[in-house]
C-alpha positions as CSV (number, residue, x, y, z in Angstrom):
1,X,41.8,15.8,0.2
2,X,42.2,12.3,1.5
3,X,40.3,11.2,5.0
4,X,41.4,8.2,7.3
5,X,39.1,5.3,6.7
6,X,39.9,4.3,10.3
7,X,38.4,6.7,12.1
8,X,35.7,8.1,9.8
9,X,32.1,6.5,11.2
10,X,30.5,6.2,7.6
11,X,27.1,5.7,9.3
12,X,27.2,9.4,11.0
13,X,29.5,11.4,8.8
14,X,29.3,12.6,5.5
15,X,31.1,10.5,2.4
16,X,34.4,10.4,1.8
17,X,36.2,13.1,-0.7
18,X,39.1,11.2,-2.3
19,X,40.5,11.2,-6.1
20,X,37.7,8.2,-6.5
21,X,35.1,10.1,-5.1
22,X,33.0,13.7,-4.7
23,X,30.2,12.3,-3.1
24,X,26.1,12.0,-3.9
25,X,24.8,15.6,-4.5
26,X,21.8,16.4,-2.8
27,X,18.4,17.0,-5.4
28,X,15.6,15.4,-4.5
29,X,12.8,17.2,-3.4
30,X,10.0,15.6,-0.8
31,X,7.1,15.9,-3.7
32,X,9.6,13.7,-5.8
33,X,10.7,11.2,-3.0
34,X,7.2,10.6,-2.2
35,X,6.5,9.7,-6.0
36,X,9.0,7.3,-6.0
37,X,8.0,5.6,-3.2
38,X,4.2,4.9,-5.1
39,X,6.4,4.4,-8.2
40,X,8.1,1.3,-6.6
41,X,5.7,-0.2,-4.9
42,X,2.6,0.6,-7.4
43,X,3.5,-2.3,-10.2
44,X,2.5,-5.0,-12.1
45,X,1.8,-7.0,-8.5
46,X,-1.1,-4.2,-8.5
47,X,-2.3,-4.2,-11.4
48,X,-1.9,-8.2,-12.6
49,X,-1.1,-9.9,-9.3
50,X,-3.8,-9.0,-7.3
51,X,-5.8,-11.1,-9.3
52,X,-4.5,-14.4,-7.7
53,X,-4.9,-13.2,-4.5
54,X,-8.9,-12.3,-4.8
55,X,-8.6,-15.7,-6.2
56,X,-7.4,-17.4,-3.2
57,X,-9.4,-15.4,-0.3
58,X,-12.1,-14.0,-2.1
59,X,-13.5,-10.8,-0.9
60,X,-11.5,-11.2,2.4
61,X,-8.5,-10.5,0.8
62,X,-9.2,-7.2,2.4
63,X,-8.8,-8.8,5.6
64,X,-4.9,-9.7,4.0
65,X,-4.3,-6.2,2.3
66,X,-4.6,-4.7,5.3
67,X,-2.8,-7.3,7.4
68,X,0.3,-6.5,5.0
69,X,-0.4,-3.0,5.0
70,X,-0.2,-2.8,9.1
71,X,3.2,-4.6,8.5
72,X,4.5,-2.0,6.1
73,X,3.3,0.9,8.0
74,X,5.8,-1.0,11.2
75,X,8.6,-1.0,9.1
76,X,8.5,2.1,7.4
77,X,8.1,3.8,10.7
78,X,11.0,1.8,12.0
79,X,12.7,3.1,8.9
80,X,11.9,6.5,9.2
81,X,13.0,6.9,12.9
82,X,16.3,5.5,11.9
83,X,16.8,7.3,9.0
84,X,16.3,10.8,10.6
85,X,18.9,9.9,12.9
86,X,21.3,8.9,10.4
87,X,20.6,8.9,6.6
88,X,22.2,7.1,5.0
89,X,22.1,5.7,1.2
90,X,23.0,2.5,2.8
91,X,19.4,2.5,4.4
92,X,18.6,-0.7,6.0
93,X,22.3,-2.2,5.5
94,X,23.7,0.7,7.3
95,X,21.6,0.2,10.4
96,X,22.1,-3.3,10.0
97,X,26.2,-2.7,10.4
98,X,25.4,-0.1,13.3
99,X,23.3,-2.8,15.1
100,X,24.7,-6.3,14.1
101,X,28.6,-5.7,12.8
102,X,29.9,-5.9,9.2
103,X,28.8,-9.5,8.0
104,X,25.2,-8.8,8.2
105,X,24.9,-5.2,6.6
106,X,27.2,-6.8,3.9
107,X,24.5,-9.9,3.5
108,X,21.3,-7.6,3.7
109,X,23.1,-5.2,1.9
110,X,23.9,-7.4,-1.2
111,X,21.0,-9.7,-1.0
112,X,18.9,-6.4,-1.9
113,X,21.6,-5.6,-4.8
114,X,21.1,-9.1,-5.8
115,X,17.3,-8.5,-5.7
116,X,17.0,-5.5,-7.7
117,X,19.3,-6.4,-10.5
118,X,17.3,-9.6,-11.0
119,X,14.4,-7.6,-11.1
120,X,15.4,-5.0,-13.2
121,X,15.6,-7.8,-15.9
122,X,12.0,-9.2,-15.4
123,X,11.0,-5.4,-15.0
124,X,12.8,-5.0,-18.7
125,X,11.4,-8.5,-20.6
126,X,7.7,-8.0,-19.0
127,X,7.4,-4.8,-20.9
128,X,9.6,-5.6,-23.6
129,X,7.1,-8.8,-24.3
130,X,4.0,-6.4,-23.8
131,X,5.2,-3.7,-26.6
132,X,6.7,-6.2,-29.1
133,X,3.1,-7.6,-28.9
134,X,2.0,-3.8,-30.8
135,X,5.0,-3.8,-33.0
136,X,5.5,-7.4,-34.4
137,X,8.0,-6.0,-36.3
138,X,10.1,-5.1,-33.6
139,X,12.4,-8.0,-31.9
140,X,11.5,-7.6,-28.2
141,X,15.5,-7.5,-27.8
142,X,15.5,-4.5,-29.3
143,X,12.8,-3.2,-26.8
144,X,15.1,-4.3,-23.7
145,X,17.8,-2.5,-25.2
146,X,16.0,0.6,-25.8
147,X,14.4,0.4,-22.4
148,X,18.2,-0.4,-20.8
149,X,19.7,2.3,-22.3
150,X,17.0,5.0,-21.7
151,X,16.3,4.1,-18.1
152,X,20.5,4.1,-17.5
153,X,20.7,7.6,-19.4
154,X,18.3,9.1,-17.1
155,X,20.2,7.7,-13.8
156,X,23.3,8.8,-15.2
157,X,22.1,12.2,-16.4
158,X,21.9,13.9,-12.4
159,X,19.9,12.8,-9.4
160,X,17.7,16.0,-10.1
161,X,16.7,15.2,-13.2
162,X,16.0,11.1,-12.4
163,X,14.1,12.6,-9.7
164,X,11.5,14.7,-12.6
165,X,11.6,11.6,-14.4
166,X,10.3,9.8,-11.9
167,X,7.8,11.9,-10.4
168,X,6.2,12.3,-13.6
169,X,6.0,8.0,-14.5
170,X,4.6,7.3,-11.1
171,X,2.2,10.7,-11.0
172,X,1.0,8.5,-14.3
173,X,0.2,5.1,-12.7
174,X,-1.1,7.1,-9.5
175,X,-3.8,8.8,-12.0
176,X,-4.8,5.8,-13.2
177,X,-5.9,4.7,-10.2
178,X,-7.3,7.3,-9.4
179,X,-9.7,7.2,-12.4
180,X,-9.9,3.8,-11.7
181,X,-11.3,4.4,-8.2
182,X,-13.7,7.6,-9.2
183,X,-15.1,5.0,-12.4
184,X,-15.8,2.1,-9.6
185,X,-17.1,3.9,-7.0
186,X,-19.9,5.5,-10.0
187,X,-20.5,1.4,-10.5
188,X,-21.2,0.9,-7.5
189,X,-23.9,3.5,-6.9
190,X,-25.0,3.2,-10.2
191,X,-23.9,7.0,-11.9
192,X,-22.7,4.8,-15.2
193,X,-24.9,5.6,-18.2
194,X,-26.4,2.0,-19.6
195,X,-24.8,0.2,-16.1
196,X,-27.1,-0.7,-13.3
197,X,-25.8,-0.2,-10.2
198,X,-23.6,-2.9,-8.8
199,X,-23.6,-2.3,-4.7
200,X,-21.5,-4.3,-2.7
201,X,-23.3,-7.7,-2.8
202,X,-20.8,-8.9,-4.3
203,X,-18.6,-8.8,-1.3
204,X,-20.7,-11.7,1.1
205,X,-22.4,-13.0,-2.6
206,X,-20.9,-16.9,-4.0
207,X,-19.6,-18.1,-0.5
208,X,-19.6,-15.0,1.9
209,X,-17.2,-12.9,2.6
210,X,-14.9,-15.6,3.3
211,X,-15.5,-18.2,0.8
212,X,-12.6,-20.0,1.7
213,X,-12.0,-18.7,5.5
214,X,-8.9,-18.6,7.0
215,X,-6.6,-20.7,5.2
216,X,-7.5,-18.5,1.8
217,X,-6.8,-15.1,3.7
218,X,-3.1,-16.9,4.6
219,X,-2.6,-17.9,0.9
220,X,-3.4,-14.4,0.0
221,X,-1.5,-12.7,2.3
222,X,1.8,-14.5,1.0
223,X,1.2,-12.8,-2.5
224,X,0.0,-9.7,-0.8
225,X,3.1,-8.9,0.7
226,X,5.6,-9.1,-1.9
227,X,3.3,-6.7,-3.1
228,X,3.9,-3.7,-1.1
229,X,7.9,-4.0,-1.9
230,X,9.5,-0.8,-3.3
231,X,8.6,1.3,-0.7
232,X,11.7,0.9,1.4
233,X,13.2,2.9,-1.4
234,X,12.0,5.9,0.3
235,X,15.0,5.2,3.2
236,X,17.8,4.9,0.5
237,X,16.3,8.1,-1.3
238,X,16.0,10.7,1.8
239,X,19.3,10.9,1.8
240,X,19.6,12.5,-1.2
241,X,16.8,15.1,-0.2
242,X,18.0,18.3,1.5
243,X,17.4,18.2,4.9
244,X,16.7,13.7,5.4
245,X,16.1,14.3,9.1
246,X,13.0,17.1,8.6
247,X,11.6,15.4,5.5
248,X,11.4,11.6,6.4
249,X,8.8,11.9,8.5
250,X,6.5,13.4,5.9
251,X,7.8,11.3,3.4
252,X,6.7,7.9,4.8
253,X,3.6,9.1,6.4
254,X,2.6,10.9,2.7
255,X,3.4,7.3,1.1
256,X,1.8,5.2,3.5
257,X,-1.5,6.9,3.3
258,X,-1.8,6.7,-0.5
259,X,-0.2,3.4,-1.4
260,X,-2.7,2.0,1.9
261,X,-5.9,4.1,-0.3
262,X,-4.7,3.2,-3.4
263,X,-4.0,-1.1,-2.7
264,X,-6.9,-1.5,0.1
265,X,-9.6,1.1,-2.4
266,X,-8.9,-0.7,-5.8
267,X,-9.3,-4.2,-4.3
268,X,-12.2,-3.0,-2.7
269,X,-13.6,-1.9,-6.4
270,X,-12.9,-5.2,-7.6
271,X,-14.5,-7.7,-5.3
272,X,-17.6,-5.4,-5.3
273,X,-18.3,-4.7,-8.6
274,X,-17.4,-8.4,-9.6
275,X,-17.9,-12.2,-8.4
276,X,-14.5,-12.7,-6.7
277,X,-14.5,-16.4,-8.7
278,X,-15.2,-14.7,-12.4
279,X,-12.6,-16.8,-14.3
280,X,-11.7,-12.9,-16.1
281,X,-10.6,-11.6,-12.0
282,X,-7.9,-13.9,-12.1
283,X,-6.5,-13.1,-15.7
284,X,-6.7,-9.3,-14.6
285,X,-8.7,-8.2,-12.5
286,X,-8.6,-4.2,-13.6
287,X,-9.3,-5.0,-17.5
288,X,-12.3,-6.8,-16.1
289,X,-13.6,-4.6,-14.2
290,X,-13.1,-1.9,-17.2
291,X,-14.3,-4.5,-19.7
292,X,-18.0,-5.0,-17.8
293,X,-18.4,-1.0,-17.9
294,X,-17.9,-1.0,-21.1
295,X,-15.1,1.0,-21.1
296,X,-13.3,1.6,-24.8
297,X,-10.7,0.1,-25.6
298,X,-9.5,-1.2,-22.1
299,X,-7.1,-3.9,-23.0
300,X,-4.5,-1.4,-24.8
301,X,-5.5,1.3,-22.3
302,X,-4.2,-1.8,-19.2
303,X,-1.5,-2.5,-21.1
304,X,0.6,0.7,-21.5
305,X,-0.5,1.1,-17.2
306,X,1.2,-2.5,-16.8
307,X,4.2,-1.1,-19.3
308,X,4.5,2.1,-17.4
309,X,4.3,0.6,-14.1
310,X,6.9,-2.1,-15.6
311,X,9.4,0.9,-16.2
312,X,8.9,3.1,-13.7
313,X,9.3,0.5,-10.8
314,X,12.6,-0.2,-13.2
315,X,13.9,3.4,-12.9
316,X,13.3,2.9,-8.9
317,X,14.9,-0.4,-8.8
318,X,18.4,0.9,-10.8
319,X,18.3,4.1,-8.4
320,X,18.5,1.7,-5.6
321,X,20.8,-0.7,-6.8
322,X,22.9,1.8,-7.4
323,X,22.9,4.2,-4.3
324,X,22.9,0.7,-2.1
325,X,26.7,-1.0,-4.2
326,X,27.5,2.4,-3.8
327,X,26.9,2.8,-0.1
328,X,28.3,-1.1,0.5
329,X,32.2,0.8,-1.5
330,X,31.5,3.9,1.4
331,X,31.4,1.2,3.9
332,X,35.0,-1.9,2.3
333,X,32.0,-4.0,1.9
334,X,32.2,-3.3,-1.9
335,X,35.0,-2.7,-4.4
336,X,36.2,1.1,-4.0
337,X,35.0,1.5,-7.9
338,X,31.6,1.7,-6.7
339,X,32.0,5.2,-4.9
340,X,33.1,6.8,-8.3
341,X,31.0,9.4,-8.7
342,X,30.3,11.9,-11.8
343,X,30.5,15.8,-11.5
344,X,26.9,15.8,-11.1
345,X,27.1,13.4,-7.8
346,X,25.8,10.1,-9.6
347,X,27.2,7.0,-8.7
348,X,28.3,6.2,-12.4
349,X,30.0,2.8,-11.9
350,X,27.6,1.5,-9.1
351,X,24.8,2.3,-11.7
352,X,26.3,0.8,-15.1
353,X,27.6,-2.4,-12.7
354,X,24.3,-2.4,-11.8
355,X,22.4,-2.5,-15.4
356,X,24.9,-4.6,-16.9
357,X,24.1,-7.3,-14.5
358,X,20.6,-7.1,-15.0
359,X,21.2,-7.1,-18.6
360,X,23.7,-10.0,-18.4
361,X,20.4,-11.7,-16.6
362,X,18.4,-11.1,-19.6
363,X,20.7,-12.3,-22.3
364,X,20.3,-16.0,-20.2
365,X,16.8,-15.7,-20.2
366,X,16.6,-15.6,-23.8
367,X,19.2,-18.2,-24.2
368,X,17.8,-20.6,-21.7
369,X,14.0,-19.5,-22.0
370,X,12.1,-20.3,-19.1
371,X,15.0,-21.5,-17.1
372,X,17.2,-18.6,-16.1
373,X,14.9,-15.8,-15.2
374,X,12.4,-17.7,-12.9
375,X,14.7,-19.6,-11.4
376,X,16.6,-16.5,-10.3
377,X,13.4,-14.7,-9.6
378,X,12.7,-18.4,-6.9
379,X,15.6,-17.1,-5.3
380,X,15.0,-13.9,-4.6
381,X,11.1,-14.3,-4.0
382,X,11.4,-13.7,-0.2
383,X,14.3,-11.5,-0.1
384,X,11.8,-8.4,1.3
385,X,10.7,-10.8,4.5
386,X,14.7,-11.2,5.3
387,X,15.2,-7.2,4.6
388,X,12.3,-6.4,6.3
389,X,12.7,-8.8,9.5
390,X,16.8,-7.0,9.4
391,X,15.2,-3.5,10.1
392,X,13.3,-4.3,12.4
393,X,15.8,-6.0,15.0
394,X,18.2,-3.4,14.1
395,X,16.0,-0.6,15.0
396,X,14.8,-2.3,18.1
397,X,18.8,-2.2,18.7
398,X,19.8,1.0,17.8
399,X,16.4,2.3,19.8
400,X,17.4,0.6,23.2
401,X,21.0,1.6,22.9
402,X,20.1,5.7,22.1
403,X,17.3,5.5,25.0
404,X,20.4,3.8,27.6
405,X,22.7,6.5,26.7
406,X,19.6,9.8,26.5
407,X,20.7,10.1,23.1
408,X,17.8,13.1,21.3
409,X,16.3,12.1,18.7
410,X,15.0,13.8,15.8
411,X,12.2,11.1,15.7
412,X,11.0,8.3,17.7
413,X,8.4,5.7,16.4
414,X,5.4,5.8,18.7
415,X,4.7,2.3,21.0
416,X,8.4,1.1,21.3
417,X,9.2,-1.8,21.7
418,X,5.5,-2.8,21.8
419,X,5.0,-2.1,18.5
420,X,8.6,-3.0,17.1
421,X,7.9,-6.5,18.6
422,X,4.6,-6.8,17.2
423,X,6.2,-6.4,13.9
424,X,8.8,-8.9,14.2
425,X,6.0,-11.4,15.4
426,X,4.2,-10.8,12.5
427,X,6.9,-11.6,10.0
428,X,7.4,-14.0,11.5
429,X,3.6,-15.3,11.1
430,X,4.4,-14.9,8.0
431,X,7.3,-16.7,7.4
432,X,6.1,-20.0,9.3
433,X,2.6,-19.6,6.7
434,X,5.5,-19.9,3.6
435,X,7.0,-23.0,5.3
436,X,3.2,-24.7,4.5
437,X,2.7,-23.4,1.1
438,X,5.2,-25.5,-0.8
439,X,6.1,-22.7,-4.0
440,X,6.5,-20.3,-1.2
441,X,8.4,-22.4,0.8
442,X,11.0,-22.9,-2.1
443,X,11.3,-19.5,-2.1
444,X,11.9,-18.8,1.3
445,X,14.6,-21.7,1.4
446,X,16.8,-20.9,-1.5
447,X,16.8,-17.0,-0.4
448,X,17.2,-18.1,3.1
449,X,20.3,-20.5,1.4
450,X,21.4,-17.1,-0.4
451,X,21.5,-15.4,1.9
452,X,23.3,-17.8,4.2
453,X,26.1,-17.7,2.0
454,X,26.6,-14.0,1.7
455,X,27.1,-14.3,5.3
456,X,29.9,-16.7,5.1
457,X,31.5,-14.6,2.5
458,X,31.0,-11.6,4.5
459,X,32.8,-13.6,7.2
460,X,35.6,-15.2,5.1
461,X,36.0,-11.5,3.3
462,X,36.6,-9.6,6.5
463,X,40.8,-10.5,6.5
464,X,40.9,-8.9,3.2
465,X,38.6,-6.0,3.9
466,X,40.9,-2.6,2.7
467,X,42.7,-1.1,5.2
468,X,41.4,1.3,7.4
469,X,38.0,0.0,7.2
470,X,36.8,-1.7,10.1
471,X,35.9,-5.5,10.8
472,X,32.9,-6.7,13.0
């Protein structure tokens, strides 16, 4: 069956059934969804990186959790309401081409290709590094490959099955919290054998709450952002799900609330039951909190968490590297091989195009140590604020024109355009804190530079675009 390009909205309708393409296969379940959501933002930045950030604010990085957390919960609402009007695995790109014309879902939507492939090779050498350190016998090469290989097998194998996969590495990391908060919150009230109780002096103890006052809670709050990334993959996802428009609500709100209890809760277990300036926060702040409770064998135990939290967040990113090339061929912002689909609805060429290039990425880094990999990772640092600040201008768009033409919507986010605004002004607090903070603001530049240029090419591209897809 062949359908005309021209006059196909790929935003509203379903995708295109050609000899190139059967389409994505609904499979994922809400439970699973959900999972993935904690899976991509629950990672290393949790478990490592938080560290830095106590470091900077002391026990007020509270005070900058929840700042980025507010900010998340904006844009994950925003999200949701546009993604229950039309999902889409385009997510954020797709509403940026509804709102803003071609050139900028073609920019978002490859700067956050760029992104995850980049990552996917960090992701891949973090844990590689970590188990070659148990097997010295073992090349960490051969870890990456092993790690390539199994993650692509289980994208490739069905988007049921990746969805099991998943659910089941992030209900891992989501545990260990758990544990971790029930064994903190025992510290702290003193129900550990042989450990008096710590309290919460801790938190107004060497300096006050605020040790360093403002300026550290805006230092901390540029590392604490970043941190909550992965969550968007929730939008991309739901439309995979069987009924995106019922389940997205659920979805975000169900992710929200734990990734909010599970960020804000472990910090909070940290800077009470330890001085915010002990030396061992910084180097990781959960294995020394395990370490002074005497807990066995807590580096290995922090270790496989970081590994599993290395490959799950992996998995997530391949999935949506994947389902977004694939949405950007849907859309002639991509090569038409990136719609080829398997029998089982999986993206097959979008996924390996995907892993090779993060593979490609690795094989630099290992040539070129310490050259290739950061300097990518510079560019992409700040990707998430230009996603991010994209959503939310193309939801306040789409919003105004559905209320001007008493369009119904499944879901509306509550406070509009208060709220939408509010969330635009923050970001952009944001972004004027990482022009002060000069390795932040090298980061914002170059992706700001990157993403420049993906406009442009968007622009110069759109002559060539294939026929019957439409230009801005």
């Amino acid at each position: 069956m062949t359908v005309d390009r021209e006059t196909r909205d790929p935003l509203t309708e379903p995708p295109v059934t050609t000899t190139t393409t059967k389409g994505l296969h609904p499979g994922l379940t809400r439970r699973q969804i959900s999972m993935m959501g904690l899976g991509g933002a629950i990672g290393a930045g949790l478990f490592v990186g938080s560290g830095q950030a106590i470091g900077l604010a002391g026990p007020a990085v509270l005070i900058s959790y929840l700042v980025a957390g507010g900010i998340v919960v904006l844009v994950m609402a925003m999200l949701a309401e546009m993604v229950a009007a039309r999902p889409s695995s385009g997510a954020f790109s797709s509403y940026a081409q509804k709102a803003m014309g071609r050139s900028a879902a073609s920019a978002v939507g490859w700067l956050y290709w760029i992104q995850l492939v980049v990552v996917i090779a960090a992701e891949a050498t973090g844990a590689a590094g970590i188990v070659a350190n148990w097997i010295p016998g073992i090349p960490a090469w051969v870890w990456v490959l092993v790690f390539v290989v199994a993650l692509t097998a289980v994208n490739l194998f069905g988007v049921r099955n990746y969805g099991r996969f998943e659910f089941w590495f992030a209900a891992i990391k989501v545990v260990a919290i758990i544990a971790f908060l029930v064994v903190g919150a025992c510290a702290i009230v003193g129900l550990i054998p042989g450990v008096p109780a710590t309290g919460i002096a801790n938190l107004v103890d060497n300096g006050g709450f605020a040790p360093n006052g403002l300026t550290g809670i805006a230092a901390a709050l540029l590392i604490v952002v970043f941190a909550f990334g992965g969550t968007e993959v929730v939008a991309i996802a739901a439309a995979e799900s069987d009924d995106p428009s019922r389940n997205i609500r659920r979805i975000v709100r169900e992710v929200l609330v734990r990734i909010l209890v599970f960020y804000v809760g472990s910090i909070f277990v940290i800077v009470a039951v330890l001085p915010w300036n002990d030396p061992a926060v910084t180097e990781g702040p959960f294995s020394a909190v395990l370490a002074t409770l005497n807990v066995p064998g807590v580096g290995l135990v922090m270790d496989l968490i970081v590994v599993i939290a290395l490959l799950s967040a992996m998995n997530a990113n391949i999935y949506g590297a994947s389902r977004m090339a694939y949405s950007l061929g849907e859309r002639g912002l991509a090569p038409l091989a990136a719609t080829r689909t398997s029998l089982k609805g999986v993206p097959f060429v979008a996924v390996l195009a995907s892993v090779a290039f993060g593979f490609v990425t690795v094989g630099l880094n290992w040539a070129f140590p310490d050259v290739v990999l950061p300097a990518l990772l510079n560019v992409v640092g700040s990707t998430l604020l230009v996603i991010w600040t994209a959503t939310a201008v193309a939801q306040i768009i789409l919003r105004r024109r559905a209320d001007a033409a008493g369009e119904t919507m499944p879901m509306r986010m509550w406070g509009f355009p208060w709220l939408s605004v509010l969330c635009l002004l923050l970001l952009a607090a944001v972004i004027v804190l990482a022009m002060f903070d000069p390795g932040a603001r090298v980061q914002l530049l170059l992706t700001l530079g990157l993403t420049g240029v993906l406009l442009l090419v968007a622009r110069a591209t759109r002559s060539v675009a294939r026929p019957g897809v439409r230009k801005d």
